[in-house]
N, C-alpha and C positions, 0 to 999 in steps of 0.2 A: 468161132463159136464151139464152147462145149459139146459133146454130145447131150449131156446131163438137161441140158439147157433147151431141147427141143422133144417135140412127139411126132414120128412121120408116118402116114398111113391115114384113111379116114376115120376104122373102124376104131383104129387107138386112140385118134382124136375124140371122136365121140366117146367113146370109155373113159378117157381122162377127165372130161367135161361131165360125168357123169358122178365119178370119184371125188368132182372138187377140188380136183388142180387148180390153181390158181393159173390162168394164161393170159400172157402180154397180149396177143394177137395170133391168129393162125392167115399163114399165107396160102393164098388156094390158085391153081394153075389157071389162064386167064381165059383157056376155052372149056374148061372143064366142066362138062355136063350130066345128064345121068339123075336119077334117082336116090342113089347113094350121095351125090354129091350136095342136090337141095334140101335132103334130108340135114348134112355138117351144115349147110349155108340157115337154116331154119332152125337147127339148135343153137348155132354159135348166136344169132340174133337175141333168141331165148336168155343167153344166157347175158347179153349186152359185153359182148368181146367185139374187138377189134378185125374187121378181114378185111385183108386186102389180095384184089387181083392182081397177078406176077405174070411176067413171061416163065415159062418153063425152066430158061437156062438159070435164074433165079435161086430157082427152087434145087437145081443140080448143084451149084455150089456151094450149098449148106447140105447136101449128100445123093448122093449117087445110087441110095439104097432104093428101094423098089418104095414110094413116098407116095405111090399114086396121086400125086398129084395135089398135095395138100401136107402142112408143117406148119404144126401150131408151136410157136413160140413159149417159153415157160417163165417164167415169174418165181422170181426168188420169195416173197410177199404179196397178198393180194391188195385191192386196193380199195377202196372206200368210195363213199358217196357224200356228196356236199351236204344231201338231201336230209341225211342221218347224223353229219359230224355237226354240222352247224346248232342244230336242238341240243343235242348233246354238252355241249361245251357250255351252251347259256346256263343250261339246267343245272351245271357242276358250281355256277355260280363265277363263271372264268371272263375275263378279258381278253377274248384271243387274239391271237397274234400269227398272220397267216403268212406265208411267201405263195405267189402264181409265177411261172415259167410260161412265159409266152415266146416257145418260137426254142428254147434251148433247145440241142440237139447233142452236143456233146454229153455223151455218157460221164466223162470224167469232171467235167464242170455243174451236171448234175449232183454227182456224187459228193463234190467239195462243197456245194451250196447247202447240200441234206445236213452233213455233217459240222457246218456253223448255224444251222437250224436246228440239230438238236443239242449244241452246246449253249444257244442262247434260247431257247425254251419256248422253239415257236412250237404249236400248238399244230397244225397241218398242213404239210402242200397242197399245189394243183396245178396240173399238167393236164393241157388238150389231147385227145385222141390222136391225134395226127399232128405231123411237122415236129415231133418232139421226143428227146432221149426220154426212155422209161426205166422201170425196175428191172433192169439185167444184172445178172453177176457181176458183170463191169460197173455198173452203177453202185451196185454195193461194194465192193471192191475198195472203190474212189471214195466212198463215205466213211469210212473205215467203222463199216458193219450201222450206221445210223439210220441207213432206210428200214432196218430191222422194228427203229425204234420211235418213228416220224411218221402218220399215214400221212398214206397220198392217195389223196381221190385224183380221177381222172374223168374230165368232163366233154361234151362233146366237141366244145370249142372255148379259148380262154374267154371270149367276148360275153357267151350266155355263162359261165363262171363268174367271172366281174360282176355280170347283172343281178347274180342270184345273190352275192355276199351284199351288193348296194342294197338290194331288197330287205336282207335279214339286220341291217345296222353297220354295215361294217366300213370303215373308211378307206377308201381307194389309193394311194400311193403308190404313182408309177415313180422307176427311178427311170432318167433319160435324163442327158445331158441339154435339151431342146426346155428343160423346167428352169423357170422364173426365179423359184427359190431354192435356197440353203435345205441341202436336206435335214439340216441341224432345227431347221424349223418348223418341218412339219411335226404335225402331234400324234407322238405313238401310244398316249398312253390308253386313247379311246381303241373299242376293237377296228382294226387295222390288218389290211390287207396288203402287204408290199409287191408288186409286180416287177420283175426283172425281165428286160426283153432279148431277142435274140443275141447269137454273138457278133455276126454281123453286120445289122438291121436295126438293132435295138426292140423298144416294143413297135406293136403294128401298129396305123396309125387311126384302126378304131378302138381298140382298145384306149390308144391314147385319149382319147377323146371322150371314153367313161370313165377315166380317173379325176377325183375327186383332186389330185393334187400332186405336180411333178415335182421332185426330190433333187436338185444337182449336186453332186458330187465336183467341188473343186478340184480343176487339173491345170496344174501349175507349171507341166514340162511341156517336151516335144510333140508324146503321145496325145492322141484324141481323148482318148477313152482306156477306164480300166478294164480288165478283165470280169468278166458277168458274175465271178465268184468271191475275186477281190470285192465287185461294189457291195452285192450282198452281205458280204461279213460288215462291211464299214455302217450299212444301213441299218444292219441286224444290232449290231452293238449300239449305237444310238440309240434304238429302241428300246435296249436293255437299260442306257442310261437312265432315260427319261423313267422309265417304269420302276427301274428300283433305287433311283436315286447317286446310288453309288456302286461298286461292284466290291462283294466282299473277300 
């Protein structure tokens, strides 16, 4: 990790969060107590960031600097709300076109799925709070600069995500090799939400179970399964098919 890439210290935390940094998450030492400290632990809530309790030795091997005991994470980009993009995108008059990450963790397999997501013109990601690669340099990095240009809300869990998109219209598309159909036959052209699950889990198996609709992907060799960024593009483009007919 960067240094660029982190804030160590409380009072810097709190100053950061004050300036509108954009922060992935701040990790906070796991006995750390104090006044100072419920004061970061009641603004970072405020602000709906990410904290997680660490062991100390944690917190040393991202630096040795006097960190008191707390290192807020930095964010290349900030990140958005279902609550806000969802209205948004009707009102533009859009059919959107969504990918959910349930469970990805590799930063570079985030990055490659961002980056076939903004070549075929999906409209936003989402990524659960937890168990899941976020917006790090390495994530943009691996996108070659598309998270720049793709938001990503971040929701508390993929499950209450799914819920909220089934709620506003949107149609559910898990991809999993365990689906009945051809992903050739699911219908992208209504708004449509595609779920990619773990690397190596697949999606979970409630989520599976709020999809409106499993997608397989034909595999013809030795291997199980493709790569979570390979299927994405194969899924993404399909959906490009159907929507524009042809590609020009």
């Amino acid at each position: 990790m960067e240094r660029s890439d982190y804030i160590f210290g409380i009072r810097a935390i709190l100053e950061a969060m004050e300036a509108g940094k954009s922060i992935d998450k701040v990790l906070i030492r796991r006995e750390l107590g104090g006044e100072l400290a419920k004061e970061l632990l009641d603004k970072v809530r405020a602000y709906d960031i990410v904290v997680q309790r660490v062991p100390l030795e944690k917190l040393n091997r991202i630096t040795m600097k006097n960190h008191q005991g707390a290192i807020a994470i930095l964010s290349p980009v900030g990140y958005q709300r279902l609550d806000n993009i969802i209205p948004a995108l009707y009102e533009e008059g859009k059919t959107p076109l969504a990918v959910v990450l349930d469970g990805v963790t590799d930063a570079r397999n985030f990055g490659a799925i961002a980056r076939t997501a903004d070549c075929a013109g999906v409209d936003f990601m989402v990524i659960p709070e937890r168990n899941s690669a976020s917006v790090t340099s390495d994530a943009v990095k691996a996108s070659a600069g598309a998270l720049f240009y793709v938001p990503v809300c971040r929701e508390r869990d993929t499950l209450t995500a799914v819920r909220k998109l089934k709620e506003n219209g949107y149609l559910i598309v898990g991809a999993s090799e365990k689906g009945a159909e051809n992903y050739v036959n699911a219908d992208y052209t209504v708004p449509v939400a595609i779920v990619m699950g773990a690397e190596d889990t697949g999606i979970s198996p409630e989520v599976l179970r709020a999809c409106d609709a499993l997608a397989a992907i034909p595999i013809l060799g030795n291997i199980g399964s493709l790569n979570v960024s390979v299927a994405a593009g194969v899924i993404l483009y399909e959906a490009v098919r159907q929507r524009n007919g042809k590609i020009e």
